[in-house]
C-alpha positions as CSV (number, residue, x, y, z in Angstrom):
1,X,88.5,-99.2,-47.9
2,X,90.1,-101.2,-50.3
3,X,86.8,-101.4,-52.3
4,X,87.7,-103.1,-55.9
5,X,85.7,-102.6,-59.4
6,X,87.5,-105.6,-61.7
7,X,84.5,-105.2,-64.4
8,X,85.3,-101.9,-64.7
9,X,89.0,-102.5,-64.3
10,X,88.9,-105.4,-67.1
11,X,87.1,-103.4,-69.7
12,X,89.5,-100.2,-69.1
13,X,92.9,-102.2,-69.4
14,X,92.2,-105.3,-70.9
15,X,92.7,-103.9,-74.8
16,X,95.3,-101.2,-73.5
17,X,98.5,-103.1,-73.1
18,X,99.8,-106.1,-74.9
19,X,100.7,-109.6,-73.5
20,X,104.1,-110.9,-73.0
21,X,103.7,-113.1,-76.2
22,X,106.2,-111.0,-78.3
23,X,109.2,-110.9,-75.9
24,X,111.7,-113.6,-75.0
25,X,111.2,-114.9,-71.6
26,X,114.0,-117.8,-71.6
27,X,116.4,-115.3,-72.7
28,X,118.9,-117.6,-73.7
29,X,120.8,-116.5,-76.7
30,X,122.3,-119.7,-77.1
31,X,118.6,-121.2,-77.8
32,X,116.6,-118.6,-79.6
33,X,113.0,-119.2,-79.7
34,X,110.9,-119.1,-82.9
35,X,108.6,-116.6,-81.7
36,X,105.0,-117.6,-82.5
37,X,102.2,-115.0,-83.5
38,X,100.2,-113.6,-80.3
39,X,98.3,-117.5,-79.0
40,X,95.1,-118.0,-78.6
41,X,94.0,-118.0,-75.4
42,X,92.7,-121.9,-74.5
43,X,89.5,-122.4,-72.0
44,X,91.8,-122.7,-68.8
45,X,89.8,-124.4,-65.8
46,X,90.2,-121.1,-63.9
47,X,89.0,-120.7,-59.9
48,X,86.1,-118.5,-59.6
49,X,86.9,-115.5,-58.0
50,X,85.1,-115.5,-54.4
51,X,85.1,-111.8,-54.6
52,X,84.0,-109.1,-57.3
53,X,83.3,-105.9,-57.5
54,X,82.5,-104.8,-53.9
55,X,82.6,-100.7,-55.3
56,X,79.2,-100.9,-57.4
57,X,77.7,-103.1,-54.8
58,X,79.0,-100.4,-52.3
59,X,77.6,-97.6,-54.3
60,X,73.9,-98.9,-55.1
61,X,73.4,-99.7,-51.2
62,X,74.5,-95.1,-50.4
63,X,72.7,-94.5,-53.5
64,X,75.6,-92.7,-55.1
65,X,77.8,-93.0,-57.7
66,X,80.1,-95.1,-58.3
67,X,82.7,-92.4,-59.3
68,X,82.0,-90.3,-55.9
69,X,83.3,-93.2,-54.0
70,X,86.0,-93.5,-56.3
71,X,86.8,-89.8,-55.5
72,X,85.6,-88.6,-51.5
73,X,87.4,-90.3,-49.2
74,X,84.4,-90.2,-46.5
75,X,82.2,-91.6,-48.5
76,X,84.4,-94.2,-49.4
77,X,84.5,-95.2,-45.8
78,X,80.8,-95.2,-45.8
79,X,81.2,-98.2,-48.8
80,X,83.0,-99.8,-46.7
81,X,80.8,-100.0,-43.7
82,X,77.5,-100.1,-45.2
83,X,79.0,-103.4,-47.4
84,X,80.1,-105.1,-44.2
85,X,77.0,-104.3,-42.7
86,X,74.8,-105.5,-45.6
87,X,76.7,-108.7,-45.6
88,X,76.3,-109.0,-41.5
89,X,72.4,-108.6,-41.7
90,X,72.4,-111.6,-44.5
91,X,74.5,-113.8,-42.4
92,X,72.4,-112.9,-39.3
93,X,68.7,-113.0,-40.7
94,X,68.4,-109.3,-40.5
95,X,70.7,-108.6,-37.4
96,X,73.8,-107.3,-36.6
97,X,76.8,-108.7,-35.0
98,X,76.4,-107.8,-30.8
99,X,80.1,-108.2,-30.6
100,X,83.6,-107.0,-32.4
101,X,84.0,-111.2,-33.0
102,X,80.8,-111.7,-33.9
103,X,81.7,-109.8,-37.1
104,X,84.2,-112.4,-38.5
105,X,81.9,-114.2,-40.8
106,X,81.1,-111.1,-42.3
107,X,84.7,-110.0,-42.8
108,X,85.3,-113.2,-43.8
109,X,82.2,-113.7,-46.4
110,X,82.9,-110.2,-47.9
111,X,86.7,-110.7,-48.6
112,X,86.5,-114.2,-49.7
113,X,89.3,-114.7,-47.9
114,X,90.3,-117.3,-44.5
115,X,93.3,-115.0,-44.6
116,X,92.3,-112.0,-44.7
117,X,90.1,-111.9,-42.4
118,X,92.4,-113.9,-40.2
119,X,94.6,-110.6,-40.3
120,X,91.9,-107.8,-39.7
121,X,91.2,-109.5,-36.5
122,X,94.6,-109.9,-35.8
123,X,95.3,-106.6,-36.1
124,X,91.9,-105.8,-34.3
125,X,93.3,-108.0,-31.5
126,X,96.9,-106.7,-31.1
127,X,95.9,-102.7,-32.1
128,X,97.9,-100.6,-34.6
129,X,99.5,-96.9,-35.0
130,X,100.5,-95.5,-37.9
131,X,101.5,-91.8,-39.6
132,X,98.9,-90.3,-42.3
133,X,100.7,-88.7,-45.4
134,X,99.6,-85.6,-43.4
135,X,101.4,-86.2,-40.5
136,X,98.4,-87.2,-38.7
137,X,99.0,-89.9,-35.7
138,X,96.1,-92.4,-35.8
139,X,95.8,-95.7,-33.1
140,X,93.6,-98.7,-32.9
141,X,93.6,-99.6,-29.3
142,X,93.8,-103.2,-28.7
143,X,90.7,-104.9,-28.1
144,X,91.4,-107.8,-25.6
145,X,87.8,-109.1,-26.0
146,X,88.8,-110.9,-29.8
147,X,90.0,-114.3,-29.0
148,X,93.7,-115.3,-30.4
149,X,91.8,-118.4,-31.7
150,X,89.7,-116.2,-33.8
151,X,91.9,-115.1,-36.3
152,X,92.7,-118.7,-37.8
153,X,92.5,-119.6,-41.3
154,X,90.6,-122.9,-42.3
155,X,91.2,-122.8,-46.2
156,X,93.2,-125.9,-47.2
157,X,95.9,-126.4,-50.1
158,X,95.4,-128.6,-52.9
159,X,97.4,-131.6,-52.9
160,X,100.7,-131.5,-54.7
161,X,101.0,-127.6,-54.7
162,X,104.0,-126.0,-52.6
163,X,102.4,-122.8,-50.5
164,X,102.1,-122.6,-47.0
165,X,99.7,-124.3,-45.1
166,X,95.9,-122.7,-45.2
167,X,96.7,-120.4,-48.2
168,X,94.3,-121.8,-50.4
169,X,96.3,-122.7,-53.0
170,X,95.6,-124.7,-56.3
171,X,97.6,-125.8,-59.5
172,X,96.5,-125.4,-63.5
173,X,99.9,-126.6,-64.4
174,X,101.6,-124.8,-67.6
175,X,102.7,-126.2,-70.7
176,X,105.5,-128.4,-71.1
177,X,104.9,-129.8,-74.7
178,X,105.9,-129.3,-78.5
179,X,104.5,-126.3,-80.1
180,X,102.7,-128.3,-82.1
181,X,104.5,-128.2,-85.6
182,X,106.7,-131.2,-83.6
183,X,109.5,-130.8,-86.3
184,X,111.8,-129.1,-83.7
185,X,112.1,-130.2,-80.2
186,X,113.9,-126.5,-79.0
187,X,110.4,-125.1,-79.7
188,X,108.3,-125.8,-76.5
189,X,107.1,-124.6,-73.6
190,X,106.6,-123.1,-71.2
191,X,110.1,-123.7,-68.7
192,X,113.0,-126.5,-68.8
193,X,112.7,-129.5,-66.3
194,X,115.2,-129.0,-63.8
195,X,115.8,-130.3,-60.1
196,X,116.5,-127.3,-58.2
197,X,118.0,-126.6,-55.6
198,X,119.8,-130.0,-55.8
199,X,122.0,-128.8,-58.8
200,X,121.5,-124.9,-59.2
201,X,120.7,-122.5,-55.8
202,X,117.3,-120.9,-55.7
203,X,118.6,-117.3,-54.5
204,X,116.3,-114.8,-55.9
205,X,112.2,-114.3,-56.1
206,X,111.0,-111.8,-58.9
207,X,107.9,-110.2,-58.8
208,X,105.7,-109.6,-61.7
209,X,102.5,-108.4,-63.0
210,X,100.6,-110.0,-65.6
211,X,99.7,-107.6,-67.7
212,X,96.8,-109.6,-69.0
213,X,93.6,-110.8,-66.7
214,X,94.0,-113.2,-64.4
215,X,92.0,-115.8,-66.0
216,X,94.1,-114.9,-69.3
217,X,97.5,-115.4,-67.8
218,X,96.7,-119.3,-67.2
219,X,95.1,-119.6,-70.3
220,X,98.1,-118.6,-72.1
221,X,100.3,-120.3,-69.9
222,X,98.4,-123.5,-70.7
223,X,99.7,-122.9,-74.6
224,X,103.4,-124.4,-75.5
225,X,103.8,-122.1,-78.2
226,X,103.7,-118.7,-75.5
227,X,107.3,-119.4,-74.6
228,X,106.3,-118.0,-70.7
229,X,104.7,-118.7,-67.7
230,X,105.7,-118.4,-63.6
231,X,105.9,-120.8,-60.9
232,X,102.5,-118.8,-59.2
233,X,100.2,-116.4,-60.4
234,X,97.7,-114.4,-58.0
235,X,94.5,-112.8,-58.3
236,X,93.8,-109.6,-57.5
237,X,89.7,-110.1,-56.7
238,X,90.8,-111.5,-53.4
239,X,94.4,-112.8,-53.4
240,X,93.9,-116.5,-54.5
241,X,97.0,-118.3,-55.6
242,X,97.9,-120.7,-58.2
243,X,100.8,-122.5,-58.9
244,X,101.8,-123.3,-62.4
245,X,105.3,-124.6,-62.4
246,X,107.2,-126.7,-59.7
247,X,109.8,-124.9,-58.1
248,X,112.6,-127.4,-59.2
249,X,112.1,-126.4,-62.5
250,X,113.2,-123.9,-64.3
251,X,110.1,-121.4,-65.9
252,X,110.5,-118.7,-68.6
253,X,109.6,-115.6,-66.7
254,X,112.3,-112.8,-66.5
255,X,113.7,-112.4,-69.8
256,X,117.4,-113.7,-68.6
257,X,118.3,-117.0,-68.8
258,X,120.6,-116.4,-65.3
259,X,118.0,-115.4,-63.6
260,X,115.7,-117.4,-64.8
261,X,117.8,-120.4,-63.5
262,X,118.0,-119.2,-60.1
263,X,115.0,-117.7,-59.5
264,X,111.2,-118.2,-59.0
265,X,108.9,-116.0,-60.5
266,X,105.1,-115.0,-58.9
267,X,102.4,-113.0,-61.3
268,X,100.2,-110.5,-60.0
269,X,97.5,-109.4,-61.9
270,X,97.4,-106.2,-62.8
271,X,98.4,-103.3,-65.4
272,X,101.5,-101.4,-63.7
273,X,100.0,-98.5,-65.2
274,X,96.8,-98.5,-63.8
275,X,98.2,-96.5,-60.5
276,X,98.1,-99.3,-58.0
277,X,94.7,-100.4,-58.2
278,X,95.1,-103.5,-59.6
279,X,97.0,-104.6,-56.2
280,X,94.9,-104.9,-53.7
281,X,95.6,-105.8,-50.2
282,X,94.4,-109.3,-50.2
283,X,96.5,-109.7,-52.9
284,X,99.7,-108.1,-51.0
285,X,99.0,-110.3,-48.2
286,X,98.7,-113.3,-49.8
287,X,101.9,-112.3,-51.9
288,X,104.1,-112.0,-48.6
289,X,102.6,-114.9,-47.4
290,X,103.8,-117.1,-50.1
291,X,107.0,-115.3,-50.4
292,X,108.1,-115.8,-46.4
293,X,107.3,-119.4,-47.3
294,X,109.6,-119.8,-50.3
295,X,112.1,-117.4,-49.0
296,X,112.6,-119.9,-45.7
297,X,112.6,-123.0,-47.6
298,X,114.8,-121.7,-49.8
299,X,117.4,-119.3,-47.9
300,X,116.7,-116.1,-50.2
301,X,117.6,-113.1,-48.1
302,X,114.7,-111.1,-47.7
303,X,115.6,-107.7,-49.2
304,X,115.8,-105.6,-52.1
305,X,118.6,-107.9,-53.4
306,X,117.0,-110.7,-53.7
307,X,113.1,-110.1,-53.5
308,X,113.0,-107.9,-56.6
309,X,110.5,-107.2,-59.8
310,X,110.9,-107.6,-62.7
311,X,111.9,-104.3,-63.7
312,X,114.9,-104.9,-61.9
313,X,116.3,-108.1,-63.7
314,X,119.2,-107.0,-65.7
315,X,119.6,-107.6,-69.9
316,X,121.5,-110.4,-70.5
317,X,123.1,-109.0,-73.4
318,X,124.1,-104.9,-74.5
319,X,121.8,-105.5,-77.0
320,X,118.9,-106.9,-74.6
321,X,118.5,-104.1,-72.5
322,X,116.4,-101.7,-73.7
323,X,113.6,-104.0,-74.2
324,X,113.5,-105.8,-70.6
325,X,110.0,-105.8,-69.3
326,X,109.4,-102.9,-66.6
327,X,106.5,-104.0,-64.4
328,X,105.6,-103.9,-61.6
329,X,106.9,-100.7,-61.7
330,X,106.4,-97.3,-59.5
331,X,102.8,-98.4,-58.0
332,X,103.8,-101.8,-56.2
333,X,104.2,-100.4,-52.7
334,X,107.6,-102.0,-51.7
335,X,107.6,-100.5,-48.6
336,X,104.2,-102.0,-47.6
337,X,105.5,-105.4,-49.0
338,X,108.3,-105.5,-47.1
339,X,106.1,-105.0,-43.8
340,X,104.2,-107.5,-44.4
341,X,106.8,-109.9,-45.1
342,X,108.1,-109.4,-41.6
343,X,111.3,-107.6,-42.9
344,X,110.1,-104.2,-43.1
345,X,112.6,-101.5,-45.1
346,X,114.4,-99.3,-42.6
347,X,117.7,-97.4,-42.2
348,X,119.0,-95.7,-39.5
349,X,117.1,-92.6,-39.4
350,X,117.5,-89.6,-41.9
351,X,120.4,-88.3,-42.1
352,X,123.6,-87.4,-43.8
353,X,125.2,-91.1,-44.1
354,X,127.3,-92.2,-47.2
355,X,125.0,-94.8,-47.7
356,X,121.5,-94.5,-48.5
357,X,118.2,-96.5,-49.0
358,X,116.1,-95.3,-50.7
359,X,112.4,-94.9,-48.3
360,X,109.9,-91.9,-49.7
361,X,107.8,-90.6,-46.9
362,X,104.2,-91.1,-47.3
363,X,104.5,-86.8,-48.0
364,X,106.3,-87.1,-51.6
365,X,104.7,-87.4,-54.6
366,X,106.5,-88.0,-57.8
367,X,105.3,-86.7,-61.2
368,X,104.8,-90.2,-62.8
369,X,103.1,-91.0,-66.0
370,X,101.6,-93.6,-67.6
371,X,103.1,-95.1,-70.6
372,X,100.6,-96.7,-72.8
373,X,100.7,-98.8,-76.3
374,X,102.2,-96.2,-78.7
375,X,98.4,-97.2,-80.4
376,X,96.9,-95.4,-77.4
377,X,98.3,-91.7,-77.9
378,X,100.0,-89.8,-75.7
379,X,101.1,-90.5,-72.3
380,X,98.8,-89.2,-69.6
381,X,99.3,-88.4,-65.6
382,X,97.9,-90.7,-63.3
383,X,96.0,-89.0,-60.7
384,X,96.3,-89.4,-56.9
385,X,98.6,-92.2,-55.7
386,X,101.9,-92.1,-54.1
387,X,105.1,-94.0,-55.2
388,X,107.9,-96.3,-54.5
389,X,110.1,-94.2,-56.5
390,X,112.2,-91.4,-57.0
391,X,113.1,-89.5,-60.1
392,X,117.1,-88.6,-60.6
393,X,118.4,-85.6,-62.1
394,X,121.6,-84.4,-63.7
395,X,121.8,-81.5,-61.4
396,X,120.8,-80.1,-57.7
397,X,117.4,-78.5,-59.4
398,X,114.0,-79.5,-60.0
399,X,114.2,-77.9,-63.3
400,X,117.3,-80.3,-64.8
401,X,117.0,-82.7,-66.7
402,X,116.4,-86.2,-65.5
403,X,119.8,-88.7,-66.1
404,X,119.6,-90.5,-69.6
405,X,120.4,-94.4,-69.4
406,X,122.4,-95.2,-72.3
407,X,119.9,-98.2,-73.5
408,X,116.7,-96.1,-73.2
409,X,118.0,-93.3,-74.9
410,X,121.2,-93.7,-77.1
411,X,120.9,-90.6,-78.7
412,X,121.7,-89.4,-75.3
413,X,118.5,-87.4,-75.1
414,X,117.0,-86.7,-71.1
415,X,115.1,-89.7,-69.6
416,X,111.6,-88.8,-69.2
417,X,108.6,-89.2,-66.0
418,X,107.1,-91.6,-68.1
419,X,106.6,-95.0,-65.9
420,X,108.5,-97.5,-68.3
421,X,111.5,-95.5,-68.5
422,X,113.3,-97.0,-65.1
423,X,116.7,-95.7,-66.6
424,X,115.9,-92.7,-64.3
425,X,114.4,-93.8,-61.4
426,X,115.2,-95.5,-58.0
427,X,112.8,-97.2,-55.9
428,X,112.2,-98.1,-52.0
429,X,114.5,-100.5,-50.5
430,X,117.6,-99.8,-52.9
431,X,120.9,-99.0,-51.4
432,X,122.9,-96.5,-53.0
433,X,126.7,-94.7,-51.9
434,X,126.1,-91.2,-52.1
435,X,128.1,-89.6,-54.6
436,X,127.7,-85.8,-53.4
437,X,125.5,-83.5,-51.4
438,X,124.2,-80.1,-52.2
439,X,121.6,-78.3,-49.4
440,X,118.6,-80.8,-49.6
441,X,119.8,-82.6,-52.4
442,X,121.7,-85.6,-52.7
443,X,123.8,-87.7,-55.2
444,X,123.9,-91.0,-56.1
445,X,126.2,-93.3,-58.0
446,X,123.8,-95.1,-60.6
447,X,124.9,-96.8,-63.8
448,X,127.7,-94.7,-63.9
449,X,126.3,-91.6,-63.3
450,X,125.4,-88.7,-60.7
451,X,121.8,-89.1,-60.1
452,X,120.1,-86.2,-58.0
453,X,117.1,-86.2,-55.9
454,X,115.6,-84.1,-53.1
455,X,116.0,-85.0,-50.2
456,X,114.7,-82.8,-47.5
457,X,113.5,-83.1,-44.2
458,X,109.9,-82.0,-44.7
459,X,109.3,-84.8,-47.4
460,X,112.7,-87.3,-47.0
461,X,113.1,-89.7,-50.1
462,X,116.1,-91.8,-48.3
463,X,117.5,-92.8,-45.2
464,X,121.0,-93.6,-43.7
465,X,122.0,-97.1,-43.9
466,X,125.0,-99.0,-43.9
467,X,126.1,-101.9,-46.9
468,X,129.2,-103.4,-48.1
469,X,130.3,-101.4,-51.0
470,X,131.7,-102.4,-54.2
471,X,134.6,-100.5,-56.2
472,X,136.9,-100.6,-59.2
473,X,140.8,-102.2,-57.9
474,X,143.6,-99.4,-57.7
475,X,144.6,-98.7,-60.7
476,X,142.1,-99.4,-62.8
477,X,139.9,-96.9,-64.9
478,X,136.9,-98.7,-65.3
479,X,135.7,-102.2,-65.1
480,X,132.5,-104.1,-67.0
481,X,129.3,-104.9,-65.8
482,X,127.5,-107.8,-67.0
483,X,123.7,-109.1,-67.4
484,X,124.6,-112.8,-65.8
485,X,127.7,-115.1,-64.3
486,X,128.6,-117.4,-66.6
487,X,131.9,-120.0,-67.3
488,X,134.8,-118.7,-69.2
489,X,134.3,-120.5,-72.8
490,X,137.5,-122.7,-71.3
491,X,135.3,-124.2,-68.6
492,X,132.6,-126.2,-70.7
493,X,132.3,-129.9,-71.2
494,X,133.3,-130.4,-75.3
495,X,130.0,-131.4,-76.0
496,X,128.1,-128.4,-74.6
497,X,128.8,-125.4,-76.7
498,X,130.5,-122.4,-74.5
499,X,127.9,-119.6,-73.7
500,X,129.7,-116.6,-72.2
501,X,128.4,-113.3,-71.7
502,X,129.9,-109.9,-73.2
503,X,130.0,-107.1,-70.8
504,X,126.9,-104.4,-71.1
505,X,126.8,-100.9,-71.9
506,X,127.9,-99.9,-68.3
507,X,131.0,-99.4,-66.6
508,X,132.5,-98.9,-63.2
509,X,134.3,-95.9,-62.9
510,X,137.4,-95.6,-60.6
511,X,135.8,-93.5,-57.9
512,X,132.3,-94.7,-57.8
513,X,131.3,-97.1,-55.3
514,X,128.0,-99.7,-56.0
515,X,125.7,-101.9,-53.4
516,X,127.1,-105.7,-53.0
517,X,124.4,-107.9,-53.2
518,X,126.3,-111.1,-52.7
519,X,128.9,-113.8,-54.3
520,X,126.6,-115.0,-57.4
521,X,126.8,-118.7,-58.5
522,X,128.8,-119.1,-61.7
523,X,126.3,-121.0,-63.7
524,X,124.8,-121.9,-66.6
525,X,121.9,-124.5,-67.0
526,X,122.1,-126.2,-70.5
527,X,119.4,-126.8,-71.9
528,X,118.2,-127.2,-75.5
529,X,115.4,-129.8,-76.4
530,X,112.5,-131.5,-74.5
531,X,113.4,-134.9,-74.4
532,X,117.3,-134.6,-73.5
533,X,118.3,-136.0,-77.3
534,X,121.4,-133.8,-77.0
535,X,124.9,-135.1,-75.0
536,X,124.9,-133.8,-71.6
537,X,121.3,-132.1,-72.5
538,X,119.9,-130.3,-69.1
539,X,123.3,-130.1,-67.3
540,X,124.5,-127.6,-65.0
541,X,128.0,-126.4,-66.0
542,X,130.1,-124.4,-63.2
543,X,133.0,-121.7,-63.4
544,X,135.6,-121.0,-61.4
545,X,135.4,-117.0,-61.8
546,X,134.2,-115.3,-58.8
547,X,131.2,-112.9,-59.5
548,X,129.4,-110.1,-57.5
549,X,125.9,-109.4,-57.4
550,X,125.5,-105.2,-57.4
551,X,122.5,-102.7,-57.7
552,X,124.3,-100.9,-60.7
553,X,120.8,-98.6,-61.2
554,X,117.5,-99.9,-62.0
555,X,118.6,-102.8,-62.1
556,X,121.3,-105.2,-60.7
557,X,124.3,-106.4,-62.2
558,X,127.5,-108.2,-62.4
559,X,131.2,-107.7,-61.8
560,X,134.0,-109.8,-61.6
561,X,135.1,-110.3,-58.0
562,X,138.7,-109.9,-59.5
563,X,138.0,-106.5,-61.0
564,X,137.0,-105.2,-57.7
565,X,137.5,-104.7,-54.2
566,X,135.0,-104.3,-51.0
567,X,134.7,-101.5,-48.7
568,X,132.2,-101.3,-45.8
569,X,130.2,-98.0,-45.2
């Protein structure tokens, strides 16, 4: 019932996991960044969370623990009801609701939420069916009696912020100062002025989590000498959003200075190991609310290509790779995201297509596990929640090993279950060209490899789809991938120095076919101190070289358009 425990939440993964303080979210080799010991967190005027904790308060009103409704599904409906109903009697001096409307203010009072409870009585209104992991068919019938007018928000944005209307939004704007030693003006924070999408195209949106609480992540984002933030951060309590960072400008959020250039970057809060609990479903819905509204002001496509996480922004450099951040990893339910961004993932049925996306049914599980602070010990399971992902093999068998991606493992040792190693791993909405098929098995090309997974009909991981397809050009071997687009060295102004990227540690093999995700702009954005004291300081410089966005693995890439053709499948 969606029933949340942040106390108990905060004190389990608050210490567990470390901040983003000792990685390199510019990512721009051209302007390393003296990396400061871990900040300390300043006293950020932070919202108060509307809603808190609704599992304990669910709990003491059955009069049993906490843990059971953690555990027993029927009780945890109980919670559920007997919460609503507690808050109903308040609202009504003692009385319940008469009518299915009469219930809004409760809905409303218990979420904390205009939005939310906009949408349960939306859904209320309109009715619903969906499939059970069991196979189960359940319907809400649609109860005519809820008034359209009803289900409207009345929470108001604060002045200046960009969100769509009645989100609720606020701003607790980020850093952008000196770090405080002021003897070097390439040391501040937290993103580069910038006056997007006048000079550089805004084309993709990268989701993150936080890592850190909520009230944490602004904290730190409010300190120059943390070297990241995002344009909006969102609570998980109940799905409130702040913006940090204009769009126009250029934030320090996805570890590549490409991306981070064309791109805006949202924070969740949550642990991606805590098995989904962290993302709630106010948060989800006030997620894809914000998305749709950037998305259409800014023409991003909305799929897999261009609404991704941040586990799926390539390296920059060979060198890069294995330490790009991995959240929000197997427990962000793409598919559910997707829906509720109006452009829900779907193929063509199942199939035996030579294209695929990749859609687990609600019946697969996938043997994930945590992977915790190397202080924490070992890596453990985590118990009872589905996946957006699927685990590839070397082999048809559920006893070979998983595939071994060259930056995760050099020594060319197996990949692992373990959460943080993505190089094995492919999740819902990513298209693949299927690279063989063997009984319910199938193969895909990924980073150069064969990747197996099952597929069968009892418990499908993909379905048929179709996708223009990407290719080495007759004749030649293999062709380089690369982390970003950037100008031949040739192509910059004298007074900016040439930054050009070196291909990666993957290849396109002559045979192999890859997803096209679109023509990418060949850009890079330079700049270097905080006041423009440089010539030509915070200037776009532009290539001629054509380059292709692809979903190499993982992760997407880069190929140059001249290295390649297209073939439609």
């Amino acid at each position: 019932m969606n029933l949340t425990d942040m106390s108990a939440l905060r004190a389990a993964w608050g210490k567990t996991h470390a901040d983003d303080s000792t990685g390199d979210a510019r990512g721009d080799a051209s302007r390393p960044l003296t990396i400061a010991p871990a900040a300390t967190p300043k006293a950020a005027a932070v919202p108060t969370a509307a809603k808190d904790d609704t599992l304990p308060r669910a709990a003491g009103l059955l009069g049993v623990p906490a843990s059971t409704l953690r555990s027993n599904p029927a009780q945890n409906v109980r919670g559920g009801a007997v919460l609503l109903a507690a808050q109903a009697r308040q609202l009504g001096h003692g009385a319940l609701p008469t009518t299915v409307a009469g219930w809004y203010p409760a809905v409303k009072a218990l979420t904390g939420s205009d939005e939310y409870a906009a949408d349960t009585f939306d859904v209320i209104r309109t009715g619903a069916t969906r499939t059970t992991a069991e196979g189960q068919s359940i319907t809400l019938p649609a109860d005519q009696s809820v008034p359209a007018s009803l289900a409207t928000s009345t929470a108001t944005n604060q002045a200046g912020t960009e969100c769509p209307p009645r989100l609720g939004c606020d701003f607790v704007p980020a850093a952008y100062a000196l770090d405080g030693d002021g003897t070097d003006k390439g040391n501040y924070g937290n993103y580069d002025l910038a006056n997007r999408p006048k000079d550089e195209r805004i084309n993709t949106i990268v989701i993150h989590d936080t890592e850190v609480t909520y009230a944490k992540t602004l904290s730190l984002f409010q300190d120059p000498a943390h070297y990241a933030a995002s344009n909006y951060v969102i609570r998980s309590a109940d799905g409130h959003v702040t913006q940090a960072v204009a769009t126009k400008n250029v934030v320090w959020h996805a570890g590549n200075w490409y991306v981070n250039s064309h791109s805006l970057g949202i924070e969740h809060e949550g642990f991606a190991d805590a098995g989904g609990t962290w993302y709630t479903e106010e948060m989800y819905r006030s997620s894809a609310r914000l998305v749709r509204y950037l998305a259409a002001r800014f023409n991003v496509p909305l799929d897999r290509q261009h609404i991704y996480g941040h586990d799926n922004v390539p390296g920059l450099t060979a060198g890069g790779v294995s330490g790009m951040h991995w959240d929000p990893a197997a427990y962000w339910n793409w598919q559910h995201y997707f829906e509720l961004l109006g452009a829900p993932l779907h193929g063509l049925g199942y199939g035996r297509s030579s294209v695929v996306m990749i859609l687990p049914s609600a019946r697969r599980t996938e043997p994930l596990m945590s992977c915790p602070d190397p202080t924490q010990g070992p890596s453990v399971p985590i118990p009872g929640t589905g996946t957006s992902m699927v685990q590839l093999h070397t082999a048809p068998s559920a006893t070979a090993p998983l595939i071994s991606d060259p930056a995760l493992h050099p020594d060319g040792s197996a990949g692992t279950t373990r959460n943080c190693d993505w190089g094995d791993k492919a999740a819902a909405g990513q298209i693949y060209s299927v690279a063989d098929r063997q009984g319910d098995w199938t193969a895909i090309w990924y980073d150069g490899l064969e990747g197996w997974f099952q597929d069968s009909r009892q418990a499908p991981a993909a379905v048929q789809t179709h996708a223009v397809l990407v290719t080495p050009k007759q004749g030649l071997a293999s062709v380089p991938v690369y982390g970003g687009a950037y100008p031949n060295a040739d192509e910059y102004p004298s007074a900016i120095p040439a930054h050009t990227v070196a291909p990666l540690q993957y290849t396109l093999k002559a045979g192999q076919e890859y997803a096209f995700g679109g023509v990418a702009p060949t850009e890079y954005y330079y700049a270097q101190t905080i006041d423009n004291s440089l010539p030509m300081d915070h200037t776009v410089v532009r290539g001629k070289t054509v380059f292709y966005q692809i979903q190499l693995g993982h992760r997407v890439a880069f190929v140059k358009a001249s290295d390649v053709r297209l073939t439609a499948a």
